[in-house]
C-alpha positions as CSV (number, residue, x, y, z in Angstrom):
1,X,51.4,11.9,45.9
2,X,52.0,14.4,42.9
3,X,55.3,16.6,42.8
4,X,56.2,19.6,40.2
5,X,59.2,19.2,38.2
6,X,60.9,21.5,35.5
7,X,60.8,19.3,32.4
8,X,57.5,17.3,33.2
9,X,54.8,20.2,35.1
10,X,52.9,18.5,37.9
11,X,53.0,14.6,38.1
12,X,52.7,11.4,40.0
13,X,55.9,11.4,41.8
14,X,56.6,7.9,41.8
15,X,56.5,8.5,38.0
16,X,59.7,10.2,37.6
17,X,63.3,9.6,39.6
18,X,63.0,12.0,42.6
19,X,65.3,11.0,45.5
20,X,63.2,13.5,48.5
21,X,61.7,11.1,50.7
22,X,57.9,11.3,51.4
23,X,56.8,12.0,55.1
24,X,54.7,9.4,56.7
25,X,52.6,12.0,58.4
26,X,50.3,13.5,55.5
27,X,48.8,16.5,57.2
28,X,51.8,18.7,56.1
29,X,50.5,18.0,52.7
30,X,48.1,20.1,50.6
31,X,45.1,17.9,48.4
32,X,44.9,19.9,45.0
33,X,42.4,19.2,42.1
34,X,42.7,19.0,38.4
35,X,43.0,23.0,37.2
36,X,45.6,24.0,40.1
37,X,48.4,25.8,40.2
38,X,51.4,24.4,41.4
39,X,53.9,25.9,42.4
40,X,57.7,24.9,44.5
41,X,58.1,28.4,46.0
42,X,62.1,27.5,45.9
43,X,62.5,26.7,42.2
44,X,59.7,28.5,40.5
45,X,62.5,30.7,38.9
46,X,63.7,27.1,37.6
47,X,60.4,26.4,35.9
48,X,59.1,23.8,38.6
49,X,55.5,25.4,38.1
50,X,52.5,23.7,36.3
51,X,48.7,23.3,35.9
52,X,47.8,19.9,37.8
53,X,45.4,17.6,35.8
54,X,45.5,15.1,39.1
55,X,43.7,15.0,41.8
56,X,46.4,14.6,44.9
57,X,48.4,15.6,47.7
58,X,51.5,17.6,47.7
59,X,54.1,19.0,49.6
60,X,52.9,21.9,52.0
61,X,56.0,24.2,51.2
62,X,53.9,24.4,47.8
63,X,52.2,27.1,47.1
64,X,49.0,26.3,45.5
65,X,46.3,28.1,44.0
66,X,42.5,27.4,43.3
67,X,41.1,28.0,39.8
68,X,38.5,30.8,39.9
69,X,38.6,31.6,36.1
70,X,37.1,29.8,32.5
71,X,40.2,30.1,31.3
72,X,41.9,26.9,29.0
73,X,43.9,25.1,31.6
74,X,46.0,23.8,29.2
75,X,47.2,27.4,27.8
76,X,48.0,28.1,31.2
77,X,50.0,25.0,31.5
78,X,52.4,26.6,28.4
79,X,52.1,29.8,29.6
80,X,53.1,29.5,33.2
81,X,55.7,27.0,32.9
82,X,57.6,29.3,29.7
83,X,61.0,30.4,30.2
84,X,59.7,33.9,29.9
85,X,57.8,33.2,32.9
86,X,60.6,31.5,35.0
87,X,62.4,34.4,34.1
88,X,59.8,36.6,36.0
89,X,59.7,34.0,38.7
90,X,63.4,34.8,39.4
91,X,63.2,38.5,39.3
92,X,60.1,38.5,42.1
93,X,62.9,35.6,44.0
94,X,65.0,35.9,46.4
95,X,68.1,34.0,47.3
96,X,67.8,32.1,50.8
97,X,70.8,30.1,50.7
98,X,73.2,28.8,47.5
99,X,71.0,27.6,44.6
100,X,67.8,28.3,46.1
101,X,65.7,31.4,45.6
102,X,62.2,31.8,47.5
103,X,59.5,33.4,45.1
104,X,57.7,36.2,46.7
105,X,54.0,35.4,47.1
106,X,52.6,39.0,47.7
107,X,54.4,39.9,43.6
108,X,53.9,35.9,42.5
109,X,49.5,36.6,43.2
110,X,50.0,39.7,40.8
111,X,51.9,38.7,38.1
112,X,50.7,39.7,34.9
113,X,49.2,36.5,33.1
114,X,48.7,36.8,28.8
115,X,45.5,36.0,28.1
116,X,43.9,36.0,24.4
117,X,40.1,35.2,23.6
118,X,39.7,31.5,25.0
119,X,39.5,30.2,21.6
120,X,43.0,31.5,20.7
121,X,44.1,30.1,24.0
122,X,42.9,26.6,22.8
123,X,44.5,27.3,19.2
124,X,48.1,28.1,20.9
125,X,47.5,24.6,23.4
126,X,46.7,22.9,20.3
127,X,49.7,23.9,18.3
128,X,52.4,23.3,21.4
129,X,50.8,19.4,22.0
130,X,50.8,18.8,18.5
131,X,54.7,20.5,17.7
132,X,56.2,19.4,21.3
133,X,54.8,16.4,20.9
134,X,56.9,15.8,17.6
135,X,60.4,17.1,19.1
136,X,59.8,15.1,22.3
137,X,59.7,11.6,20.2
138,X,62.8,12.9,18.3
139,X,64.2,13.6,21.8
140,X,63.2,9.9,22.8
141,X,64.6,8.6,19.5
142,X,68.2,10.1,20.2
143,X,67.7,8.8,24.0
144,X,67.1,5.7,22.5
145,X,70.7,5.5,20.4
146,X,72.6,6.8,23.0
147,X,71.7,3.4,25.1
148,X,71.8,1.4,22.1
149,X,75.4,2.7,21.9
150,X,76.4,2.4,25.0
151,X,75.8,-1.3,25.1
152,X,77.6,-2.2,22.6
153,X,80.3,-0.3,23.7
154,X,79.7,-2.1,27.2
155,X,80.0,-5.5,25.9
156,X,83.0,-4.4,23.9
157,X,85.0,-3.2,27.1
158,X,83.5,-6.6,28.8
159,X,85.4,-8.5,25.9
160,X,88.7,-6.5,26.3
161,X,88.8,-7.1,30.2
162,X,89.3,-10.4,31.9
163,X,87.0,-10.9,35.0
164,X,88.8,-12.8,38.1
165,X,88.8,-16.8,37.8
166,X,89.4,-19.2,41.1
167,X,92.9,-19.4,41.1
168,X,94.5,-16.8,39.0
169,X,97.2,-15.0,41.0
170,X,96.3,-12.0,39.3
171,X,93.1,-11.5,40.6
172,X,93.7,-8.7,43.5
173,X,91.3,-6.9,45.7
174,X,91.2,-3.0,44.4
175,X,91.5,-1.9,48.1
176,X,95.1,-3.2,48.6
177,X,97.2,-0.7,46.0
178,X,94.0,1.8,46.2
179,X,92.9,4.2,48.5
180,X,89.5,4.7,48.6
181,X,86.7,7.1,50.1
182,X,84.3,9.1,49.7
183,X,83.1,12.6,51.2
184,X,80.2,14.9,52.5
185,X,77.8,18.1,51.5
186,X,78.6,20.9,53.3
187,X,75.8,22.6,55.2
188,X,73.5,24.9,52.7
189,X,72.7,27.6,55.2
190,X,76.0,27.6,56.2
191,X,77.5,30.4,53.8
192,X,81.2,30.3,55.0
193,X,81.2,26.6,53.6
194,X,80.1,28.1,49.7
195,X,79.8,31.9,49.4
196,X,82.7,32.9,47.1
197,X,84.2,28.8,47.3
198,X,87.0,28.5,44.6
199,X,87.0,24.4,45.3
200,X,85.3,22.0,42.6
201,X,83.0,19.9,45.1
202,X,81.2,17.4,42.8
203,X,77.9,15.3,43.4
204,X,77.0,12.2,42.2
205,X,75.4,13.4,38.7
206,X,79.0,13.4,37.4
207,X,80.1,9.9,37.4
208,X,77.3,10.0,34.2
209,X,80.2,12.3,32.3
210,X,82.6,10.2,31.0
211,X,85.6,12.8,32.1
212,X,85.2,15.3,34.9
213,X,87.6,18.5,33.8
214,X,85.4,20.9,35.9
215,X,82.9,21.4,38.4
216,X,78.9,24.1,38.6
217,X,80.1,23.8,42.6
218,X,82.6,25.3,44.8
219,X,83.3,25.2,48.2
220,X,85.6,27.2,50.5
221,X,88.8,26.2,52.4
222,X,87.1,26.8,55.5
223,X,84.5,23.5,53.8
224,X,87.5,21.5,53.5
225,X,88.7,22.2,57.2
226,X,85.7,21.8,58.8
227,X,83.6,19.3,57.1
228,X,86.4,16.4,56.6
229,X,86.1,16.7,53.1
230,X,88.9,14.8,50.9
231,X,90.8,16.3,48.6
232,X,91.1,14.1,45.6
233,X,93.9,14.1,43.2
234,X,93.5,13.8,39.0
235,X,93.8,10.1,37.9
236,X,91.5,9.1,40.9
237,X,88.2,7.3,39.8
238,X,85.0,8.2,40.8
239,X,82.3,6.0,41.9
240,X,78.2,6.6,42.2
241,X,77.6,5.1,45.5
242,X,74.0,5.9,45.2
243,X,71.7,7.7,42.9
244,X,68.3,7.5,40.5
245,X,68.8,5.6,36.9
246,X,72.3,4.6,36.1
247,X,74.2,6.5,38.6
248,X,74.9,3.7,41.1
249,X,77.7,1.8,39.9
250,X,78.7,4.1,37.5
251,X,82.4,5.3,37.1
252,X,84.1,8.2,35.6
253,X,88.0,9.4,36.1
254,X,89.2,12.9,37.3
255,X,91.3,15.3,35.3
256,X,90.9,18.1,38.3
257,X,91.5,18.2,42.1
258,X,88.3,18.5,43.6
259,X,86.0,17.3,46.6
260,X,83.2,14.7,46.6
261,X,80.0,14.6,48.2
262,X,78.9,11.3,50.6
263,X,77.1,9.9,47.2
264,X,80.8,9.0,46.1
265,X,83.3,7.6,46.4
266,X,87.1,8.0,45.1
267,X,89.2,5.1,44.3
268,X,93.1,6.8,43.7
269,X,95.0,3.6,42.6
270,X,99.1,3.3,43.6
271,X,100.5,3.7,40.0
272,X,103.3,1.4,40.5
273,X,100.6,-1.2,40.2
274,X,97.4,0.0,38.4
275,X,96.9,3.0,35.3
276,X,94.2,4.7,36.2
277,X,92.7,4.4,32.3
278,X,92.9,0.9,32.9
279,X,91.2,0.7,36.3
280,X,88.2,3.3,34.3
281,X,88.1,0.5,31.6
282,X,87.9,-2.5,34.3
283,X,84.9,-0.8,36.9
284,X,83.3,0.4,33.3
285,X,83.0,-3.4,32.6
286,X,82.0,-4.5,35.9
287,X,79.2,-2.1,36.1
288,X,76.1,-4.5,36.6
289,X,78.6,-6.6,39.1
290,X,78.6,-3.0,41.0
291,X,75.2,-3.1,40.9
292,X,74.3,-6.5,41.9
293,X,76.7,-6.1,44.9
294,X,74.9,-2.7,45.4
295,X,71.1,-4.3,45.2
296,X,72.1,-6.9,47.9
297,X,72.8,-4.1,50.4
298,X,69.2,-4.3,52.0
299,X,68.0,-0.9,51.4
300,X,64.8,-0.5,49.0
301,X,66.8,1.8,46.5
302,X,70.0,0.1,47.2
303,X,73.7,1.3,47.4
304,X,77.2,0.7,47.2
305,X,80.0,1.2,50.2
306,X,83.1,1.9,50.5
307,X,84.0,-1.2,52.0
308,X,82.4,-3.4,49.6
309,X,84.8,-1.1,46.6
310,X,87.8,-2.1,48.7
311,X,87.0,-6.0,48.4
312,X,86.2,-6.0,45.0
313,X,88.5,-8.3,43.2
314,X,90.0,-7.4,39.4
315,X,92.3,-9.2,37.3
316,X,95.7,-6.6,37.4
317,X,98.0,-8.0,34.7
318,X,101.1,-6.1,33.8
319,X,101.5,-2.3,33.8
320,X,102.3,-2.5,29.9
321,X,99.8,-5.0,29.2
322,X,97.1,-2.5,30.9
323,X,98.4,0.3,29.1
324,X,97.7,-1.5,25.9
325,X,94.3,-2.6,26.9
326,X,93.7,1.0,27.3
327,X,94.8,2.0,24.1
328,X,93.0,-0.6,21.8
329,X,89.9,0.3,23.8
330,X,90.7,4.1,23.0
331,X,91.0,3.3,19.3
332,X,87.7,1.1,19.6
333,X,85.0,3.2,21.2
334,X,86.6,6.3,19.7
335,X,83.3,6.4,17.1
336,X,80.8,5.0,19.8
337,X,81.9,8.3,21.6
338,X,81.4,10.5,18.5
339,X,78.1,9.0,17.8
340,X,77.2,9.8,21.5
341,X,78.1,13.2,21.5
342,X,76.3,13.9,18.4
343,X,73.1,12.6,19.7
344,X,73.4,14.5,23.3
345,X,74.4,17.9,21.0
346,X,71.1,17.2,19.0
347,X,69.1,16.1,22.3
348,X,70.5,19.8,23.3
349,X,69.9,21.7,20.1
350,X,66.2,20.2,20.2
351,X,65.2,21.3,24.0
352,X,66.2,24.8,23.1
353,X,64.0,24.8,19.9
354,X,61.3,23.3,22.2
355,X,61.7,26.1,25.0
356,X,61.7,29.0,22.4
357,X,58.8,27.3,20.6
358,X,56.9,27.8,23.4
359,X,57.5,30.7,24.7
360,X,56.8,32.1,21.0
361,X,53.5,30.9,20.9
362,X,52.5,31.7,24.3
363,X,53.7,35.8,24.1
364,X,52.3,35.9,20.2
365,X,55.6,35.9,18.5
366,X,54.3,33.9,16.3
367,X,50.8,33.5,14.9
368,X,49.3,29.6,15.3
369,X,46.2,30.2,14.0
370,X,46.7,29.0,10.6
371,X,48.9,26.9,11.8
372,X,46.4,24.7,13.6
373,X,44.4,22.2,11.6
């Protein structure tokens, strides 16, 4: 089974996180060959376009095309899958419901395609392995820190917070001074529920932001009527019920009202017993506890409930003492933090020098003929 992302072109699909289940009946799906063009017909103006090198099946709302050229496959590949392309994809697009555009097929078959003498073709494929190539391991090698990082500063939030012994009369289940939930997606075709929404509605990608002060989503009061969707107050917590990587288990804290999709879950603690930085800190260092619990739920990818948040059981000493914990752990992951944000600024800084690389080389901006060894 081979699926076309933005980042990657056209891959296995069990080789990359990719929560769309796979139908059990295959004859929806299309067999492709190495040299295809692939194409996802609802994100091609995102860049989800590439030149398969696999021989496989893929989803039938592709759109596909056969080779009938001697062109180099692998200039195509760059080429098609620039971000002066996907700009073209999204001017032949158009919008079917919120965030999805439908390219148009008669205008996508006559598109314009650059094409140089072959051996220039190869020249420019040459150049963009060789100088992506380079960036990507510096992209990896920042990746790389920022886990590094974040472990250590996981085991220093583990050392700060005490996890419940038998016995302590401390130790308190989170649902009794919390109230917890979580919340829905709105119908997409349904444009009453997000055409001109003013309402942060947040999916389960955010929990991997260590704050949430805003939201890319917005749904309308008539959402929040009709589709029982809570609204959640700042100082609640949120919690990745599901989701690929580190997601599941993973917590953040709201400084906005907003809305949560069924992938969440909100935990908004009774302050007379619990500060909410504290309770950040204490589901922070329970994190693989989260996940163990969620991994014993039955379900291949596993997954956390709102029921098994509300008998969690944390150590809840004083208010001031929690307060304090916060604030030495403040003071103590306040350069983990900085070293983090400088490694996700030069992870940005680098893609953006990758995209306009490419799209360079592929429209003759620059000449890569020398430049090729």
């Amino acid at each position: 089974m081979l699926s076309v992302f933005r980042e990657h072109g056209v891959v296995a699909k069990d080789s990359r996180d990719n929560s769309n289940q796979t139908a059990e009946n295959r004859s929806i799906y299309q067999l492709v060959h190495p040299g295809w063009l692939v194409t996802n017909r609802m994100k091609a103006w995102q860049g989800s376009v590439g030149i398969s090198t696999l021989r496989g099946i893929v989803s039938g709302h592709y759109i596909c095309f056969a080779p009938r050229h001697r062109e180099s496959a692998r200039y195509l590949n760059w080429l098609l899958r620039s971000s002066a392309y996907a700009d073209g994809y999204a001017l032949i697009s158009r919008g079917v419901r919120i965030g999805q555009a439908e390219i148009d097929n008669d205008m996508f078959r006559v598109l314009p395609v650059l094409l140089p003498p072959h051996s220039e073709q190869e020249g420019i494929a040459d150049f963009l392995d060789r100088e992506t190539a380079q960036i990507d391991k510096l992209i990896a090698k920042q990746e790389q820190l920022i886990d590094t990082v974040r472990e250590r500063r996981q085991a220093m939030v583990r050392h700060w917070i005490e996890r419940p012994q038998a016995g302590d009369p401390r130790t308190d289940k989170l649902g009794r001074r919390s109230r917890i939930g979580n919340g829905s997606t709105p119908r997409r075709d349904e444009s009453s529920y997000w055409l001109d929404g003013d309402f942060p509605w947040l999916n389960s990608s955010f929990v991997n932001q260590p704050r949430v002060v805003n939201s890319d989503q917005f749904v309308t009061s008539e959402a929040l009527r009709q589709c029982h969707l809570p609204i959640v107050s700042p100082g609640s917590l949120l919690v990745g019920l599901t989701g690929q990587g580190k997601t599941r288990g993973s917590v953040t804290i709201l400084d906005v009202s907003a809305t949560i999709s069924q992938h969440l879950a909100f935990v908004t603690p009774d302050k007379k017993y619990w500060d909410p930085e504290y309770l950040l800190w204490a589901l922070t260092a329970a994190y693989d506890e989260l996940r163990s619990i969620s991994d014993e739920n039955g379900s291949t990818k596993g997954g956390l409930t709102c029921e098994d948040l509300k008998r969690f059981r944390l150590v809840m000493p004083t208010l001031d003492t929690q307060r304090e914990i916060s604030r030495q752990l403040q003071v103590a992951t306040t350069q983990t933090e900085r070293l983090i944000d400088r490694s996700l600024r030069l992870i940005e800084l680098s893609k953006e020098r990758r995209a306009a690389l490419i799209t360079s080389a592929v429209t003759g901006q620059i000449d890569v003929r020398e430049r090729v060894s």
